[in-house]
C-alpha positions in Angstrom: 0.0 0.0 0.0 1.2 3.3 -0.7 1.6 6.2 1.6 -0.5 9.0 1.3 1.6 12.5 0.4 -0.5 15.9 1.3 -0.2 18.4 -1.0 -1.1 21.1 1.5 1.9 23.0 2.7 2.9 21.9 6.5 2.6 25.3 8.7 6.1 25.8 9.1 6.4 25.8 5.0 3.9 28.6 4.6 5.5 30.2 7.5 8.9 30.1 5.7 7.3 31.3 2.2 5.9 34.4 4.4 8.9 35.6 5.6 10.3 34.8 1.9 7.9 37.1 0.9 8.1 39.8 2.9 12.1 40.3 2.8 11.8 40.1 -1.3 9.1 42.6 -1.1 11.0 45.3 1.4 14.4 45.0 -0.6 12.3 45.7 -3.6 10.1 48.2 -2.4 13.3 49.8 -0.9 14.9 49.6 -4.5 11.9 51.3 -6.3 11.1 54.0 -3.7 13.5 57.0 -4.5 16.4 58.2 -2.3 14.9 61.5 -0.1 16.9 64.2 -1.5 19.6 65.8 0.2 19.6 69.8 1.4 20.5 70.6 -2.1 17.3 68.4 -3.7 19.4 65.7 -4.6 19.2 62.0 -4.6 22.1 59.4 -3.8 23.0 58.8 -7.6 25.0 55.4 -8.9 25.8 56.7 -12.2 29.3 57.7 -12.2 32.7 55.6 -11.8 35.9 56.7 -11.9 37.6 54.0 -13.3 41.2 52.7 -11.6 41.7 56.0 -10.4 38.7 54.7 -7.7 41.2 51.5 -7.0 44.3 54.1 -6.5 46.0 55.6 -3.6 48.2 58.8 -5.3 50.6 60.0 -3.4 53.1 63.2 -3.3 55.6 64.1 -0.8 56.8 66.9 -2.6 54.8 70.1 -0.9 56.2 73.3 0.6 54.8 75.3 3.2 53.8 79.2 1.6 53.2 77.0 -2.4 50.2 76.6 -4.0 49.2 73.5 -6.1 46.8 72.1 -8.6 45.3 68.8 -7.6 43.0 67.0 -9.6 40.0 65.0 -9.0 38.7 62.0 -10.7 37.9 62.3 -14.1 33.9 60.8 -14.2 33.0 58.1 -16.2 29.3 57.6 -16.9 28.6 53.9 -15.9 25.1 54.6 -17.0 23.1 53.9 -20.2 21.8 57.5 -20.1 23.7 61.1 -20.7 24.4 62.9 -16.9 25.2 66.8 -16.8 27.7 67.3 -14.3 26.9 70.1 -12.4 29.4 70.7 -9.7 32.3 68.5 -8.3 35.0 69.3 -5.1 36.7 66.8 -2.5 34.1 66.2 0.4 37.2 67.8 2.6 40.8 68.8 2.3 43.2 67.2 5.1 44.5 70.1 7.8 47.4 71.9 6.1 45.9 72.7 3.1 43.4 75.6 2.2 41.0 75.5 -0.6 42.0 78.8 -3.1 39.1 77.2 -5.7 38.1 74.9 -8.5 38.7 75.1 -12.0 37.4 73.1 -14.7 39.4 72.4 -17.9 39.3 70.3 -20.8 40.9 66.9 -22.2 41.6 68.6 -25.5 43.3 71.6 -23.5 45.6 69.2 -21.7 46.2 66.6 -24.3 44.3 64.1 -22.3 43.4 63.4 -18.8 46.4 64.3 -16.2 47.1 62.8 -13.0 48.7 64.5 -9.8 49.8 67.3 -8.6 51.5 70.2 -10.0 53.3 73.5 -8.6 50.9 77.0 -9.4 53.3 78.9 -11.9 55.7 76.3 -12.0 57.3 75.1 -15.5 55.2 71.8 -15.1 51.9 74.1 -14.6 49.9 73.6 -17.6 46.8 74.4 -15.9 46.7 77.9 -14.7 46.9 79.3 -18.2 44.1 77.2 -19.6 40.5 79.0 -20.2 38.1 78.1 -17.4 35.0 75.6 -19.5 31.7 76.2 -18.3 31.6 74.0 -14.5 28.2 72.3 -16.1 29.1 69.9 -19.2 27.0 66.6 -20.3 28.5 63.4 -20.2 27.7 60.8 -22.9 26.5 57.1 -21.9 29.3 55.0 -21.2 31.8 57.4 -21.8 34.3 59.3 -19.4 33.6 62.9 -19.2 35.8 65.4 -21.5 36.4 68.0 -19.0 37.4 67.6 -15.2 37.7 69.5 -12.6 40.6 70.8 -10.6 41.8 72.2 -6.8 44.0 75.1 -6.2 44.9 75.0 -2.4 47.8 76.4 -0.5 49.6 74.4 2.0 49.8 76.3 5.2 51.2 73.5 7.5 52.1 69.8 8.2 49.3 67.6 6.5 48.0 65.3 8.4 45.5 63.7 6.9 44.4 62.6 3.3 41.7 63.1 0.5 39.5 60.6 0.9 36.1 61.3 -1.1 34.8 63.7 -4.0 31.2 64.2 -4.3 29.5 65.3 -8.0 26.3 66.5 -8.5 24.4 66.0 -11.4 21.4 65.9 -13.1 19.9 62.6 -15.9 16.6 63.9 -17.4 14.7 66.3 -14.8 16.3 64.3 -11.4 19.3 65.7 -9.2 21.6 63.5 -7.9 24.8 63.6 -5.9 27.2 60.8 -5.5 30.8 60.5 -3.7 33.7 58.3 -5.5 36.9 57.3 -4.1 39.6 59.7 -4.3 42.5 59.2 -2.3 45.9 61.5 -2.3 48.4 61.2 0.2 49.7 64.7 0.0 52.9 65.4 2.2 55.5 68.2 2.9 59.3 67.5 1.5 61.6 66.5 3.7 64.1 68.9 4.3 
């Protein structure tokens, strides 16, 4: 004789298939409610990369108490299959030591490509402080790294003690702000004497 097989679910399989349910349905109800907008009206955007500049630690042990420098920050990459306008860009905070003078954004086709580092203001290795200052709002293309990037002018005013660590961008895709940070770490120390 065979043995009978119900094909009700047993109470603790229904109680399993609940819980299922519900955790499926709060990630995904967490994934299609929008971000709440920062002070600015912005949302926490994912658009952006910055490539293996995100993966690098730079470093320069070069600075001088009294100089000023140019310092770059990544150059954005849009990881998204829509066109973002970059609005605004600048490192979330500069270590003690340094003091912000301003931003500047230049062009790829001004510097013959995307530079990385740091460079002495009015130095022979400056090839930014002479360059024409592009509009701080440019559209980047899907999948594509952006053609213009923005740079730091600071002043070192003492021993640095800490590093960059995080550059936030805001943009906009369609009629939505967003603002995301990337990765962007520089290790930025006085000479030794």
């Amino acid at each position: 004789m065979g043995t009978l097989v119900s094909s009700t679910p047993s109470r603790r399989g229904r109680l399993i298939a609940g819980i299922a349910f519900l955790i499926v349905a709060t990630a995904l109800a967490a994934w299609l409610v929008p971000q709440r907008p920062d002070d600015t009206g912005a949302r926490k955007g994912h658009a952006l990369g910055a490539g293996l500049l995100e993966q690098a630690d730079l470093e320069y042990d070069q600075l001088r108490i009294g100089k000023e420098y140019w310092l770059n920050l990544p150059q954005a990459t849009n990881a998204s299959g829509e066109p973002v306008t970059i609005t605004k860009a600048q490192f979330v905070n500069l270590p003690k030591g340094l003091e912000l003078i301003g931003y500047k954004v230049v062009s790829v086709y001004d510097t013959g490509g995307y530079g990385i580092g740091v460079r002495l203001v009015k130095s022979p290795s400056d090839d930014i402080t002479g360059l024409p200052e592009r509009s701080s709002t440019f559209t980047v293309k899907a999948h594509k790294p952006a053609n213009s990037f923005h740079m730091v002018r600071f002043r070192v005013t003492g021993p640095v003690t800490g590093d960059t660590s995080q550059c936030r961008f805001w943009y906009r895709q369609g009629s939505v702000k967003y603002r995301q940070d990337l990765r962007c770490v520089n290790q930025l120390r006085l000479a030794k004497k």
